[in-house]
C-alpha positions as CSV (number, residue, x, y, z in Angstrom):
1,X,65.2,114.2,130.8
2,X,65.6,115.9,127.3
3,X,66.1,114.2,124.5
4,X,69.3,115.3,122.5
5,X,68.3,114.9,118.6
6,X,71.1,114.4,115.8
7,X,70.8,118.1,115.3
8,X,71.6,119.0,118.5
9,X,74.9,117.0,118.2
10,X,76.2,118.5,115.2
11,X,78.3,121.0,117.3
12,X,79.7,118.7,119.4
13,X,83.4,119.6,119.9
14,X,85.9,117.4,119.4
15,X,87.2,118.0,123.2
16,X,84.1,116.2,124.6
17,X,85.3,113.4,123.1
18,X,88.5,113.0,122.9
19,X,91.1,111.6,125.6
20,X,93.2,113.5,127.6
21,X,95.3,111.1,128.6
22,X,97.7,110.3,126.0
23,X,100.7,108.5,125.9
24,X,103.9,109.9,124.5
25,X,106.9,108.0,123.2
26,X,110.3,109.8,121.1
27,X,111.5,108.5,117.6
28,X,114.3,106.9,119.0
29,X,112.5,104.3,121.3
30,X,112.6,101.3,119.8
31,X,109.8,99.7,118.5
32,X,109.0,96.5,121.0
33,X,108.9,99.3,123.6
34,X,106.4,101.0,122.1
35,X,104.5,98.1,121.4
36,X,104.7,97.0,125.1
37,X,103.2,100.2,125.9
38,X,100.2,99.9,123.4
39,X,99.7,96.4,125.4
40,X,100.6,97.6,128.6
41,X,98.2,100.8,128.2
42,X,95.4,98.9,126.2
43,X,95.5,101.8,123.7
44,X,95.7,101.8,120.0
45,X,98.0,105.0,119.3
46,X,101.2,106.5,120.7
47,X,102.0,110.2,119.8
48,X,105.5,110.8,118.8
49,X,107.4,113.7,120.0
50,X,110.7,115.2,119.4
51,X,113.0,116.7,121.7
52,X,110.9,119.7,122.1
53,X,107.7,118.1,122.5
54,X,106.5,119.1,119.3
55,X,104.0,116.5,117.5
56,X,106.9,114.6,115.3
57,X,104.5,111.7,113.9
58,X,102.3,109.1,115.3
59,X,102.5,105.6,115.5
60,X,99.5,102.9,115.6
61,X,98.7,99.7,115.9
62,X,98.0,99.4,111.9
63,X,101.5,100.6,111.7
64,X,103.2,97.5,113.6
65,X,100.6,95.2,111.8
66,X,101.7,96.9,108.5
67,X,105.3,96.5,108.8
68,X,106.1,93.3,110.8
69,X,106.4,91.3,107.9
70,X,109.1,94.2,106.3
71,X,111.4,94.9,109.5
72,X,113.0,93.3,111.9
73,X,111.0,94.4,114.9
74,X,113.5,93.8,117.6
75,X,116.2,96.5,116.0
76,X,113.3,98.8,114.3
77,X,112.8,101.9,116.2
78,X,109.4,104.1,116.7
79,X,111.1,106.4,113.4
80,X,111.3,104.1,110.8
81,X,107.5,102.8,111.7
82,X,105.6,106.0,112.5
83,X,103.5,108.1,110.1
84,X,105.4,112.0,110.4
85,X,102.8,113.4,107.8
86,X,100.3,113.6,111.0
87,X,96.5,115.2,110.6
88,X,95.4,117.0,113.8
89,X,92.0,118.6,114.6
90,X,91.8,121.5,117.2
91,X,89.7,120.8,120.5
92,X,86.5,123.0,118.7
93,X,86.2,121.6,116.0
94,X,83.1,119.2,116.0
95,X,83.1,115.3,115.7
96,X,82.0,115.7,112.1
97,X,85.2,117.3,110.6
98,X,86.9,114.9,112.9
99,X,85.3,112.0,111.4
100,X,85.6,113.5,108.0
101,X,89.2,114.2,108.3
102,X,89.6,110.7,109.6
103,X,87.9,109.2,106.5
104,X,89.3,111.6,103.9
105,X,92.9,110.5,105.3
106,X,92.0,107.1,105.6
107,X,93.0,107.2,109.6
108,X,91.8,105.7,113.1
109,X,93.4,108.0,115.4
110,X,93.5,111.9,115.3
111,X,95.8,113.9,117.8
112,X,93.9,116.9,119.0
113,X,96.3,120.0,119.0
114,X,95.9,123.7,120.4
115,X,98.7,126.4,121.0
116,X,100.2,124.2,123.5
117,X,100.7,121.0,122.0
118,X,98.8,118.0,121.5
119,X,96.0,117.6,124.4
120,X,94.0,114.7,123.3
121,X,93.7,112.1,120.9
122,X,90.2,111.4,119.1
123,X,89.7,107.5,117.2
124,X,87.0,106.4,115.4
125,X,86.0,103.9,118.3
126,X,85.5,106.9,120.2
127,X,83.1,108.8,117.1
128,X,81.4,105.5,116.9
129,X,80.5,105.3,120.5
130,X,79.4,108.9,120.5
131,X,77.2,107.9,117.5
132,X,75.4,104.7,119.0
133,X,75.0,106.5,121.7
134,X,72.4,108.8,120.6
């Protein structure tokens, strides 16, 4: 079995490690839904679309944590908690500028976007597996 060097995983797109399966929630859901579905999923992040399925903003677990003491969670919906200036990375770009774009931006969770739409989401729990993995 070869043994892959930190050279060789400099390329390393972002689509190897990102997950495909993300969950999807609109601005007007209120917020203890989405939070039941960050519990309910065991995920940290929920991408927020409009009515088109554009990216509209995203919404993490930082962002409940941030606010709870400032709103009153049971009438607050996913729009008045969710970040709507959102960073993406496309599926080639490597895990490098994803992990730089997450520091620079001072992020955990990076929607990866092509021509369709958003197709996976990239965290820096996922970077730092990849990276002890070696």
């Amino acid at each position: 079995m070869a043994v892959m060097t930190n050279m060789d995983r400099e390329g390393t797109p972002a689509e190897q490690l990102m997950t495909s399966d993300i969950a999807t929630v609109s601005p007007d859901v209120a917020a203890e839904k989405a939070v039941t579905i960050l519990l309910e999923e065991d995920i940290g992040s929920l991408v927020v679309t409009d009515d088109d399925g554009h990216l509209a903003g995203i919404i993490t677990s930082n962002d409940f944590l941030e606010t709870v003491s400032e709103l009153d969670a049971a009438g607050a919906t996913v729009a008045e908690l969710m970040s709507d200036e959102v960073f993406t990375i496309s599926p080639d770009d490597s895990i490098q500028t994803a992990a730089a774009r997450m520091i620079a931006n001072g992020i955990s969770h990076l929607p990866v976007e092509d021509d369709t739409g958003v197709v996976g989401m990239i965290s820096t729990t996922d970077i730092t597996a990849y990276s002890v993995s070696m």
